[in-house]
C-alpha positions as CSV (number, residue, x, y, z in Angstrom):
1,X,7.8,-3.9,-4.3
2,X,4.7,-6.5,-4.0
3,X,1.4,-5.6,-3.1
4,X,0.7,-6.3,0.2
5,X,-3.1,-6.6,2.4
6,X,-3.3,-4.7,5.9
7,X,-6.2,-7.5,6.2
8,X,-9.1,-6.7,9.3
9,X,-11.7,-9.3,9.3
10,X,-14.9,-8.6,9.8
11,X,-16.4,-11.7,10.2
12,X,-19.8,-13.1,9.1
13,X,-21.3,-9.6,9.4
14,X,-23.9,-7.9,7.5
15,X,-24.6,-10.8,4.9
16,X,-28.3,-11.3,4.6
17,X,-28.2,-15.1,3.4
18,X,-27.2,-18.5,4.8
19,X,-25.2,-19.8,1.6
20,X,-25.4,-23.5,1.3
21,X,-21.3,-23.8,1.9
22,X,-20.8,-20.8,3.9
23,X,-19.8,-20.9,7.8
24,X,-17.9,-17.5,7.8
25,X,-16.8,-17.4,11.6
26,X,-14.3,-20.8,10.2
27,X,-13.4,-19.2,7.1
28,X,-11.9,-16.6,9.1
29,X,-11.4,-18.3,11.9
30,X,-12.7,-15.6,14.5
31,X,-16.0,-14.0,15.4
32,X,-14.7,-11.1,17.2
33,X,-16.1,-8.1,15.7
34,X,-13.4,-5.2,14.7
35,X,-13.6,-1.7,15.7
36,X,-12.4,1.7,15.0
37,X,-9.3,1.1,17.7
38,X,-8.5,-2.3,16.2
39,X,-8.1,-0.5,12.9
40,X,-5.7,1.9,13.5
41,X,-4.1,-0.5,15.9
42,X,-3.5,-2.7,12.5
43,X,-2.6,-0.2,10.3
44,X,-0.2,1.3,12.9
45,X,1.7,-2.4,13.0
46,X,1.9,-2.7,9.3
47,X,2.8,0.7,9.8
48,X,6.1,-0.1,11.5
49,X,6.8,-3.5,9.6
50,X,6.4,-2.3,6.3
51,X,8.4,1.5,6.7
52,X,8.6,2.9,3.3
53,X,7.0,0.3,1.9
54,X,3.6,1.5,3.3
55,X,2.5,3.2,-0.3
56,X,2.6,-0.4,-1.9
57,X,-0.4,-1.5,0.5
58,X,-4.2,-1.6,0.9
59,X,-6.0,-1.4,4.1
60,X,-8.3,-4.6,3.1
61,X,-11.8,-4.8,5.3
62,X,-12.2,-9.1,4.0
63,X,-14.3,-11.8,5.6
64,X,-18.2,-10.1,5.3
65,X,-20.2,-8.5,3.3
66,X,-19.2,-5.2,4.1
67,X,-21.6,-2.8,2.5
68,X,-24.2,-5.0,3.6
69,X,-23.2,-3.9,7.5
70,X,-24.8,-1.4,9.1
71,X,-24.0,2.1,8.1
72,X,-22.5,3.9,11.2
73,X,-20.1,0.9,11.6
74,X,-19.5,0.9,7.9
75,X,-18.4,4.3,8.1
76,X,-16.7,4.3,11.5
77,X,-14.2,1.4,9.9
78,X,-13.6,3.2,6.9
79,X,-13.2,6.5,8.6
80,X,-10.4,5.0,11.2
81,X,-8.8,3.8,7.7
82,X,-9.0,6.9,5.9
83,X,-6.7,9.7,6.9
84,X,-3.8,7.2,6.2
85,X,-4.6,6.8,2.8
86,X,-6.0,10.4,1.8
87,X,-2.4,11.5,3.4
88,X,-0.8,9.5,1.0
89,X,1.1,7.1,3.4
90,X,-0.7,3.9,2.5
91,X,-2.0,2.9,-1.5
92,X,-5.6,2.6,-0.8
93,X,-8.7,0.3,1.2
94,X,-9.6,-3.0,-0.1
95,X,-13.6,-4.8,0.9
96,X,-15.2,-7.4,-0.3
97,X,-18.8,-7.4,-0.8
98,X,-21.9,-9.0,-2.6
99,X,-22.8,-7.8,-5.4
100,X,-26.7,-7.1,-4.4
101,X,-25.1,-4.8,-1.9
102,X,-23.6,-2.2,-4.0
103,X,-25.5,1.1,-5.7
104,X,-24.7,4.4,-6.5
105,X,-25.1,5.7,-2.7
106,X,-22.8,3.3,-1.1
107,X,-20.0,3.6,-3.9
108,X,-19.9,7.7,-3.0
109,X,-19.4,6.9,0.2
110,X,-16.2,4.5,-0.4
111,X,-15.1,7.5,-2.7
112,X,-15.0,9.8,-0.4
113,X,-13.5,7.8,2.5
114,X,-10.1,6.5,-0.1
115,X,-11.8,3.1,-1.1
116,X,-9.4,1.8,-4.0
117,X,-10.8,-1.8,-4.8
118,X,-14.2,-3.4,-4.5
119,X,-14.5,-7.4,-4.4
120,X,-17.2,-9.0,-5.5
121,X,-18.0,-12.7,-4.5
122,X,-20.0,-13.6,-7.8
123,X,-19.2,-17.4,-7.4
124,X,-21.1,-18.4,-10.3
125,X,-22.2,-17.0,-13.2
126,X,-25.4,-19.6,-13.7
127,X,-28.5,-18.2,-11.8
128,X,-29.5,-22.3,-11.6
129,X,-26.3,-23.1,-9.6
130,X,-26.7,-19.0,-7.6
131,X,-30.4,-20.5,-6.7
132,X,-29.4,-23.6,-5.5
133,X,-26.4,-22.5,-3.2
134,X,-28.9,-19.5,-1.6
135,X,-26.9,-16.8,-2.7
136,X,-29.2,-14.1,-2.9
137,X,-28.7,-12.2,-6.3
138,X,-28.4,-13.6,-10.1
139,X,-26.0,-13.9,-12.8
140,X,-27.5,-10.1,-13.6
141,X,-26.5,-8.8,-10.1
142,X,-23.3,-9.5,-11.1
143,X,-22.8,-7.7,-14.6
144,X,-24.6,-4.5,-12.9
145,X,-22.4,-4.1,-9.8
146,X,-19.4,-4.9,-11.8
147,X,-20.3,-1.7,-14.5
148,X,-21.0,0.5,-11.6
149,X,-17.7,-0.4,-9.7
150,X,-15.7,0.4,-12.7
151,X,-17.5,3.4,-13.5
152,X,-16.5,4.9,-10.8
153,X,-12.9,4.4,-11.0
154,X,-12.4,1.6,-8.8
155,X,-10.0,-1.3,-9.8
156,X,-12.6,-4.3,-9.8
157,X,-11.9,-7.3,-8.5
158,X,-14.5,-10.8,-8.9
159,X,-14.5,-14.3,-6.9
160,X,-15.1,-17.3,-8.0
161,X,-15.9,-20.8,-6.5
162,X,-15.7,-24.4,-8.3
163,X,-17.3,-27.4,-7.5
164,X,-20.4,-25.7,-6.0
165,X,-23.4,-27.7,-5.4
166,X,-25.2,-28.2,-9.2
167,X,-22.4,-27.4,-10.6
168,X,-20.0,-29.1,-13.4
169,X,-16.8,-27.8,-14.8
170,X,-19.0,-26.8,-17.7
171,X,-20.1,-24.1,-15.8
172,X,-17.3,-23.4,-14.0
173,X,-15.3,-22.7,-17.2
174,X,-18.8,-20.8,-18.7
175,X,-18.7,-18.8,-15.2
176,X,-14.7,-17.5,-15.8
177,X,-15.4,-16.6,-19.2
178,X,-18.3,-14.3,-18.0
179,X,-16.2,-13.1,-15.5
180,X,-13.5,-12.2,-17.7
181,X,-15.6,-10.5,-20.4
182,X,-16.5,-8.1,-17.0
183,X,-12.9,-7.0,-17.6
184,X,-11.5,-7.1,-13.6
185,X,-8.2,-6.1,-12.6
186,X,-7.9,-9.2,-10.1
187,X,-9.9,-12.5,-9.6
188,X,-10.1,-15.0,-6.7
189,X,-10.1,-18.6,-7.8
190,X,-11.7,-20.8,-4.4
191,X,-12.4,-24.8,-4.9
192,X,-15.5,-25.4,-2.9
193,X,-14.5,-26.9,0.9
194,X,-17.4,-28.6,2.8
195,X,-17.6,-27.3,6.6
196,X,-19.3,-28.7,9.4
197,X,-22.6,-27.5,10.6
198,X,-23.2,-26.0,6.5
199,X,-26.3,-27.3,4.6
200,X,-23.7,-28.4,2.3
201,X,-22.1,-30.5,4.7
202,X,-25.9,-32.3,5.4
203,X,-26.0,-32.6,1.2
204,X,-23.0,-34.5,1.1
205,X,-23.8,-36.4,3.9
206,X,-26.5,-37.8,2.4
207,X,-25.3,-38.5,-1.1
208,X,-26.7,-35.2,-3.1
209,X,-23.3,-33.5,-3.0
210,X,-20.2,-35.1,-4.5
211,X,-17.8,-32.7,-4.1
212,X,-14.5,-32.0,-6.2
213,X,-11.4,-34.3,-5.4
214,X,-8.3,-32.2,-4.7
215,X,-7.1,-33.9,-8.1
216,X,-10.1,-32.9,-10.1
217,X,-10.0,-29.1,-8.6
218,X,-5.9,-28.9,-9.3
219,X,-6.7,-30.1,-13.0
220,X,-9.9,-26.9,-13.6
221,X,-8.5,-24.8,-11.8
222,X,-5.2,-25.0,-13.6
223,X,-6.8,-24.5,-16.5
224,X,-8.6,-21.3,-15.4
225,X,-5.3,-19.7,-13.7
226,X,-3.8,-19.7,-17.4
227,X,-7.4,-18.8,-19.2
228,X,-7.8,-15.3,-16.8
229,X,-3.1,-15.0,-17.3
230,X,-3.6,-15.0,-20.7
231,X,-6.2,-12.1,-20.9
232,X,-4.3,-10.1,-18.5
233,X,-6.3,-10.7,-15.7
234,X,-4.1,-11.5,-12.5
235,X,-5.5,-14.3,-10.1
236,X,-4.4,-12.9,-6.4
237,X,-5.4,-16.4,-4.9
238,X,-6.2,-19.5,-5.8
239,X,-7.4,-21.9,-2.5
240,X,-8.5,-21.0,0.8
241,X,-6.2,-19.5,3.2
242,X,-4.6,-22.1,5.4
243,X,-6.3,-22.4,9.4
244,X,-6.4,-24.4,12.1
245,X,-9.6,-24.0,12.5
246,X,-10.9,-24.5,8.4
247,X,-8.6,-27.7,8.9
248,X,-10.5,-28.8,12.0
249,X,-14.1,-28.0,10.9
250,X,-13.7,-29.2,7.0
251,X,-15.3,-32.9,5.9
252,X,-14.7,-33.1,2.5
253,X,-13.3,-30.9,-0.5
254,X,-10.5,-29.9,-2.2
255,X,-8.2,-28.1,-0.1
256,X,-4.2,-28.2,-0.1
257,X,-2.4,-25.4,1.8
258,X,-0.1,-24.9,-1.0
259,X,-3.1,-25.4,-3.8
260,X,-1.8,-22.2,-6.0
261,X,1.8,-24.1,-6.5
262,X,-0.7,-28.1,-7.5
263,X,-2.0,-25.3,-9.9
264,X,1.4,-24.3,-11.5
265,X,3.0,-27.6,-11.5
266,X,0.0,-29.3,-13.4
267,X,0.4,-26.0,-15.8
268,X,4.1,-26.7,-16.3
269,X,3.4,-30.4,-16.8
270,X,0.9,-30.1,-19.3
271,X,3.7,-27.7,-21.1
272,X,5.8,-30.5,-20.7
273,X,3.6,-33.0,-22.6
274,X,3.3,-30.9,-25.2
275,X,6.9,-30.6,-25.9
276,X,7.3,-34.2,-25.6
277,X,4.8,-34.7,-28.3
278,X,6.2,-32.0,-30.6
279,X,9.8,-33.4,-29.8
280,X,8.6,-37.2,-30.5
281,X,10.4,-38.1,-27.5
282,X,9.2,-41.8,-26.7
283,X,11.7,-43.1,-24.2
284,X,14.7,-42.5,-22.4
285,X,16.5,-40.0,-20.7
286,X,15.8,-36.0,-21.9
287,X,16.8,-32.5,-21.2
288,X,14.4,-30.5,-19.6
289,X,15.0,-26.2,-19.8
290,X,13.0,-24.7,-17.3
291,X,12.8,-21.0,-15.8
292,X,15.1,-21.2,-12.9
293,X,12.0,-19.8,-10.5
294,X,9.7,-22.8,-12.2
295,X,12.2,-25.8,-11.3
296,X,10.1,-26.8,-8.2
297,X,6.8,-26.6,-9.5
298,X,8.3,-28.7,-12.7
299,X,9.4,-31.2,-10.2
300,X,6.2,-30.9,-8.2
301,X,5.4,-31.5,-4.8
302,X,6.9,-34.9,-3.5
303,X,8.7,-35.2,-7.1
304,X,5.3,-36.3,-8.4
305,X,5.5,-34.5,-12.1
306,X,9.5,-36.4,-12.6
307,X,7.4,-40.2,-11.2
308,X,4.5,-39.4,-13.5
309,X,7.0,-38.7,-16.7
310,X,9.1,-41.3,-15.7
311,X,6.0,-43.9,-16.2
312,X,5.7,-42.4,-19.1
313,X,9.3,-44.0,-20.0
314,X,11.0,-40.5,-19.6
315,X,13.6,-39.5,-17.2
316,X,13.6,-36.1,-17.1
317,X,17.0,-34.1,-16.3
318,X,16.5,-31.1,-15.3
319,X,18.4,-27.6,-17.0
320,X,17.5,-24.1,-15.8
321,X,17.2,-21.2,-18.3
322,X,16.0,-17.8,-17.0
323,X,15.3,-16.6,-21.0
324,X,12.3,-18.9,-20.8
325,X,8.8,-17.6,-19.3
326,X,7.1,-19.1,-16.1
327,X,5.3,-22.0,-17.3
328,X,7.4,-22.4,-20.6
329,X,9.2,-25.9,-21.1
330,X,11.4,-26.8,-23.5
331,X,13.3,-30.3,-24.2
332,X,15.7,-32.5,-26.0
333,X,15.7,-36.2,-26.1
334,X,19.6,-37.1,-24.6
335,X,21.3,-39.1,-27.4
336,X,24.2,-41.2,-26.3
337,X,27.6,-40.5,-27.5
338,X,28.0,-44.2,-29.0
339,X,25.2,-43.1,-31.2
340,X,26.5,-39.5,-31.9
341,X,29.7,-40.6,-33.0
């Protein structure tokens, strides 16, 4: 059964900075603050849609800094989540926090309510690029909270962002490999979007902010989703969740709603290349395997991987083969019969 999010916003609430991108009311796309009622109204839907399938899913407090809020509310949230998960019924709670906003004294009291996984929106790993985008902690803040998290048993999971404001995808790529070496069980991959009303917005505006094309993003941040895949590290998302209202109240930056599957199909394509180099295929028609779950994202969206081979001279035929893994390609130039005779 897949994991599955009982997801409760609590919007904009408790963070003590203005990050230069950040307009957390259009992220989430509310401002209504949650309350013990709307919690266990939540969890008592999923409880119904889900039936059995309740032990496979997190109650997930997402869109804040939650152990940044005050206390009381803190605690009334998690104690409205609690009993279902210390009775066994659902998997566990899921927040997402800064990582200045964690110690010892607020990780005992996520232990003791059934906390199960801690987010932490690191975003960069370069204190230059942290400074500039008003975040709040360092590099340092980071490594510490990450340590802590996992020494108390909770599964750790670490955010990322690319294209941030004096940023480069030299330090993006620096940034995942010092997030990997913290050794988290998940990792949130989110190209930088510029929203209206941000100081980010006015930076671009005015020329000191040139943010990542959709192209550019779909290229790094392909090459990130297989860097953490290879070390084990499973990327849970990849893109901003689709809105109305992020759609309405973007102005520039790389946002698809189906950015995860760019991701894949640029993976499988760069696969591809490589087996048409080790092949020595030039020209011509040739047999493509692929993983019969894969085929779309080898096609790509609007058949865009099959037009950019076929400039390349190659028109690609496509085979299924479910021995292969999910990225894997294989191929075979087609050789006519006249020539096989």
């Amino acid at each position: 059964m897949k994991h599955s999010n009982v997801a409760i916003f609590v919007p904009h609430n408790g963070c003590p900075h203005a990050c230069s991108f950040c307009d957390q009311r259009e992220i989430t796309g509310q401002a209504y603050q949650p309350s013990a009622e709307d919690v266990e109204k939540a969890v008592e839907t999923a409880r119904e849609s889900l039936g059995e399938n309740t032990k496979y899913a997190e109650i997930a407090f997402f869109g804040g800094s939650f152990t940044a809020i005050e206390r009381s509310y803190m605690t009334e949230l998690l104690d409205a989540a609690a009993p279902y998960v210390k009775s066994g019924e659902f998997g566990g709670i899921r927040l997402s926090t800064r990582p200045d906003a964690i110690d010892s004294e607020v990780l005992d009291i996520l232990k003791e309510r059934g906390v199960t996984s801690i987010e932490l929106g690191a975003q960069s790993m370069s204190d230059e690029v942290l400074l500039a985008n008003h975040r709040g902690h360092t590099a340092d803040d980071v490594i510490r909270a990450s340590e802590l998290i996992k020494s108390y048993g909770f599964s750790l999971g670490l955010q990322m962002m690319t294209g941030l404001y004096m940023s480069n995808d030299g330090t993006d790529r620096e940034t995942a490999g010092k997030l990997a070496a913290l050794s988290p069980d998940t990792m949130r991959i989110y190209p930088t979007v510029v929203l209206k009303g941000t100081e980010l917005d006015e930076l671009y505006k005015k020329g000191e902010y040139v943010p990542q094309t959709l192209e550019q993003a779909v290229v790094l941040c392909a090459e990130l989703l297989k860097f953490f895949e290879e070390k084990g590290i499973s990327v849970i998302r990849l893109g901003l969740h689709d809105s109305g209202s992020l759609r309405e109240n973007m102005t520039a930056g790389a946002y698809h709603p189906a950015f995860r599957e760019l991701c894949e199909s640029e993976i499988i394509y760069e696969n591809a290349l490589d087996e048409i180099k080790k092949k020595r295929i030039c020209t011509g028609a040739a047999d493509f395997f692929i993983n019969p779950s894969s085929v779309s994202r080898f096609i790509g969206q609007k058949r865009s991987n099959l037009i950019k081979l076929q400039k390349l001279g190659i028109t690609a035929i496509v085979r299924q083969d479910s021995r292969l893994s999910k990225y894997e390609v294989r191929c075979a130039a087609q050789v006519p019969v006249s020539q096989a005779n």
